[in-house]
N, C-alpha and C positions, 0 to 999 in steps of 0.2 A: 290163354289169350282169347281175349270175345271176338267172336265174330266179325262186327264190326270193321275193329283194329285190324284183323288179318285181312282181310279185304284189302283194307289200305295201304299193307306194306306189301300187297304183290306186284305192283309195278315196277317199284324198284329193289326188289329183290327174290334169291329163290324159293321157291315153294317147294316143299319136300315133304314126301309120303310118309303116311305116320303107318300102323299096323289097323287100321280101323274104315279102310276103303272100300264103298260101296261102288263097285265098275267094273270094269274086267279083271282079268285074272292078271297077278304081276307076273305072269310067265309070258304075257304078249303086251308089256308094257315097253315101252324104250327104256334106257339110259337116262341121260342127264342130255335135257332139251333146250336148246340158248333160241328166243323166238325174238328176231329181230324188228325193232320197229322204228321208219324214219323222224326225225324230226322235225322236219323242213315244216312252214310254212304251207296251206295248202294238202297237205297227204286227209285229212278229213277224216280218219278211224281211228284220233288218239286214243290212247288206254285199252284199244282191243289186245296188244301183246299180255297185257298183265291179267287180262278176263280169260285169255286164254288159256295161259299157265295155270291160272287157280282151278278151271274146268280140266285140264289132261290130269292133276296130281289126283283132284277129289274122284276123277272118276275111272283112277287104277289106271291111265292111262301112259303116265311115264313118273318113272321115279323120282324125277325133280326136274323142274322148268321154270328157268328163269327169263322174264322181258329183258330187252337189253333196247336202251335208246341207240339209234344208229344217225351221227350225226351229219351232215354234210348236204350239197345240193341234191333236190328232192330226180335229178334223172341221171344223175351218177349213182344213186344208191346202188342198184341192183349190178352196175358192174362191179363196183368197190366193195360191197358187203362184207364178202364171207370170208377172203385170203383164200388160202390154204388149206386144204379139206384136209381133216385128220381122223384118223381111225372110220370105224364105220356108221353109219347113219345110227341101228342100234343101242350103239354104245353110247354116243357120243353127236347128236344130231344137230344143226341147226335150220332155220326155217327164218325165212323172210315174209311181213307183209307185207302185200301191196293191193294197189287198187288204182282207179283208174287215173289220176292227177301221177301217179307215178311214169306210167304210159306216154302219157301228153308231154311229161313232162323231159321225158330221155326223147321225145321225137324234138322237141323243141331247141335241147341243148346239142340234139346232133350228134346224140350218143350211142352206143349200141343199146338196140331197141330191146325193150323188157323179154319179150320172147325169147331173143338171142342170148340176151346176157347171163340167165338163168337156165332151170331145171322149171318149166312152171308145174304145179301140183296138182293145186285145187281152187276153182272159185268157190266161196264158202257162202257169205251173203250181201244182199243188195239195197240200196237203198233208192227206193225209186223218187221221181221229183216231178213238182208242179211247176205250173204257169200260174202265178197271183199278180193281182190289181188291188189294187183301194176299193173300199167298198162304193166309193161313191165314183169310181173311174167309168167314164161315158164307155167306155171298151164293156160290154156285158156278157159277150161270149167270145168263145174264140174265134168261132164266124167273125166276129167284130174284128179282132187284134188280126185275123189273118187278113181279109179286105184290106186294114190302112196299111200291113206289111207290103203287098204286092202294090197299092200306089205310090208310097213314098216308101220306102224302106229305110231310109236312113231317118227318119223323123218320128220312129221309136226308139228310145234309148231303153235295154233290157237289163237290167243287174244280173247279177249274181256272186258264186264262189271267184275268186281271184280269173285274171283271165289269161284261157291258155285250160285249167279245167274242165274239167264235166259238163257243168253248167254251160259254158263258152260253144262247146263244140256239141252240143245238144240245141243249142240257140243255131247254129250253122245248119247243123240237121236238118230243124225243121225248115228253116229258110228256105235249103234244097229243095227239099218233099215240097215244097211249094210253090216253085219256079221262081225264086226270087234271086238277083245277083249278089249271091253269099259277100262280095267284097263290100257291098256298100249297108253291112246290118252295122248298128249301132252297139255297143257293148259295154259297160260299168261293169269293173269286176271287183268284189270287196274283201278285205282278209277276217273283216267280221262283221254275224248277223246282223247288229244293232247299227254297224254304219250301212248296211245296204237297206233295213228297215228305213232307215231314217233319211236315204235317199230317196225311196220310194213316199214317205211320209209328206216331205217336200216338193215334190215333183222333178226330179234331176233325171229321175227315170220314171217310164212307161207303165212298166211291171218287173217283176221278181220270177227268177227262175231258182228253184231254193229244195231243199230235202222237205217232202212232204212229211216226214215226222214230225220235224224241226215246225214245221210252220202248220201244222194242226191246229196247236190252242190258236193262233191269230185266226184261222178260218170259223174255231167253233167260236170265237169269241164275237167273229161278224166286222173283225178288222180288213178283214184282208177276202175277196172273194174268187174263189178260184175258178181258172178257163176250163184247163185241162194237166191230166194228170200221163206221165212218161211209161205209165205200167201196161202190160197186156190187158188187164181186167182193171175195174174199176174197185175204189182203195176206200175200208172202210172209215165213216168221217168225212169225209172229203166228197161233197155233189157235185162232181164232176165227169164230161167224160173221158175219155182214154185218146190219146191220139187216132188210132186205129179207127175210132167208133167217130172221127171227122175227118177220113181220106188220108190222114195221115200217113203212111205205111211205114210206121217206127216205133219202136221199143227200145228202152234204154233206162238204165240204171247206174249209176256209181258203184259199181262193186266192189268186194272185198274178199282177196284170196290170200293163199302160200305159195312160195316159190322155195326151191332147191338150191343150193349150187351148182353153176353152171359145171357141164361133164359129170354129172354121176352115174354112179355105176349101175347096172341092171338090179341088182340086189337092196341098193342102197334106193334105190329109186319106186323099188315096189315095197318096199320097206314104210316109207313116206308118204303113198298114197294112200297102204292101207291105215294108217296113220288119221289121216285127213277123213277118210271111210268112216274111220271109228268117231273124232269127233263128231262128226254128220250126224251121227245116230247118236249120242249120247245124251240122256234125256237133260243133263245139268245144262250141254249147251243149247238145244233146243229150249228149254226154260228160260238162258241167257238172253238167247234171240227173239223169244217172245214181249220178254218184260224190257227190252231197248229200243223196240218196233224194229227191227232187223227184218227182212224179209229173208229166209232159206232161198237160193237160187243157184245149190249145188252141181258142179261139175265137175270131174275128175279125171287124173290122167291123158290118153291121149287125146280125148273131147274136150277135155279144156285149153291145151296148147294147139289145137286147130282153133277153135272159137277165138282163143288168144289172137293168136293170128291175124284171123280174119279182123279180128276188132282192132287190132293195131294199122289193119290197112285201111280201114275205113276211115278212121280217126288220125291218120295222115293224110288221106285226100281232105279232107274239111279244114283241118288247120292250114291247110296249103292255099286255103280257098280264100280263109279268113284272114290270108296275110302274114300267118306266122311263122310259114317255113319259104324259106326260098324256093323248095322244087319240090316236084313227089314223084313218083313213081306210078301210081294210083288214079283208078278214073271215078266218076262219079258211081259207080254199078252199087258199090260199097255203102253209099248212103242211105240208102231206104229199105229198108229191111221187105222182102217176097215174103208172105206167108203161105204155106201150103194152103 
């Protein structure tokens, strides 16, 4: 089978080790690994389940793993996923993706929150995001866009990914970090690029709040000219600068991890991390994440179920802010990220 062709039937099917694997050793390979991935509207990392199964087989990492679409509302997933846990992780493993619209999206439906519902594993990588305008929009920097935010704030209308996302509750963010009354920001949120391009095109909104991979070629093209970028450091491509580097005090990403079933066992649980360990390092996926612009922004284990945490409490006080939950729990402390 050429290349190619195999590539294309691993999303929807399993992938399975042949005798000829460059990776690790099949004596610390798993079983037969089901990597679950939703397909709601909004989840934002299609086709990573099936890039990932073809990176665990190619690189001796488990003896056969296949993507599995997991259909239903995108903040029921992670309580409803898995059933039934059967046999043990090694033999017989499965793995949830999530990322952060999944989050947003069980605080919205008033579900048990992604933390709880699961085993979380690993954050894996991140996709950081700009602030864009029109090249010919009077807004020139972000000095600009933040001055007319704190006099009128409703009289910017921002786009982005659908609202109640990433994008949405990044838009809240910065608001905060800015002293502005989170309730009265404006918000368009779109289920695809070309209509929220095309909003922006026309004037419906302000500016774009979008995946700076995604929206590169329009910057290098001189469509689109960017404020500022949501990363700690400044992003190759992109002449912008970083939150941080204009008072900002925020970093933020759309990330992309694993999650467990919820109540796993100690065994099965460090089973799964090192798991996750091993991807990290595996130079197939490291190659995957370079040539997708992925950003690595690895975290494991108990660092990343605190981080979880934390990040689920933060992003319950903003949406609470933005109108979209009835009550929180949550003060503003969560919003603006301390740097040492």
């Amino acid at each position: 089978m050429r290349r190619r062709r195999f590539f294309a039937l691993v999303a929807g099917a399993m992938v399975v080790a042949g005798c000829d694997l460059n990776g690790d050793s099949a004596g610390s390979a798993v079983g037969r690994l089901s990597i679950l991935e939703p397909t709601a509207d909004g989840h934002g990392w299609d086709g990573i389940a099936g890039r990932l199964a073809s990176v665990l087989v190619l690189s001796g990492l488990a003896r056969s793993a296949m993507a599995v679409e997991r259909p239903g509302p995108l903040g029921s997933v992670p309580r409803d996923a898995f059933g039934a846990v059967r046999g043990s992780f090694a033999r017989e493993g499965r793995l949830l993706v999530a990322a952060m619209p999944m989050v947003t999206a069980a605080e919205i439906a008033n579900t048990a929150a992604v933390v709880d519902a699961t085993t979380p594993l690993a954050r894996l990588v991140g996709d950081w995001t700009v602030l864009v305008v029109p090249s010919d929009s009077r807004l020139r920097t972000f000095e600009d866009f933040a001055a007319e935010l704190r006099r009128t704030p409703a009289a910017l209308t921002v786009g982005g990914r659908p609202e109640g996302g990433s994008d949405h509750v990044l838009y809240g963010m910065i608001g905060k970090c800015l002293g502005v009354d989170t309730r009265l920001l404006e918000y368009a949120g779109f289920h695809g690029a070309e209509d929220a391009a095309e909003a922006l095109q026309v004037g419906r909104v302000a500016a774009l709040l979008g995946s700076a991979r995604a929206l590169r070629p329009e910057i290098a093209a001189g469509r689109l000219r960017p404020l500022v970028v949501s990363s700690g450091s400044r992003l190759d491509g992109i002449d912008a600068p970083t939150l941080l580097e204009v008072e900002v005090r925020l970093e933020y990403s759309d990330w992309c991890g694993l999650l467990g079933p919820k109540g796993m066992g100690q065994a099965d649980r460090d089973a799964a991390i090192a798991l996750c360990d091993r991807i990290d390092a595996a130079p197939r996926w490291r190659a995957l994440c370079a040539a997708n612009g992925w950003s690595r922004v690895y975290l494991s284990g108990d660092d990343f179920r605190q981080w979880l945490f934390t990040e689920t409490a933060r992003t319950r006080g903003v949406l609470h802010e933005l109108g979209l939950l009835k009550s929180s729990d949550t003060t503003c402390w969560g919003s603006c990220v301390r740097r040492p």
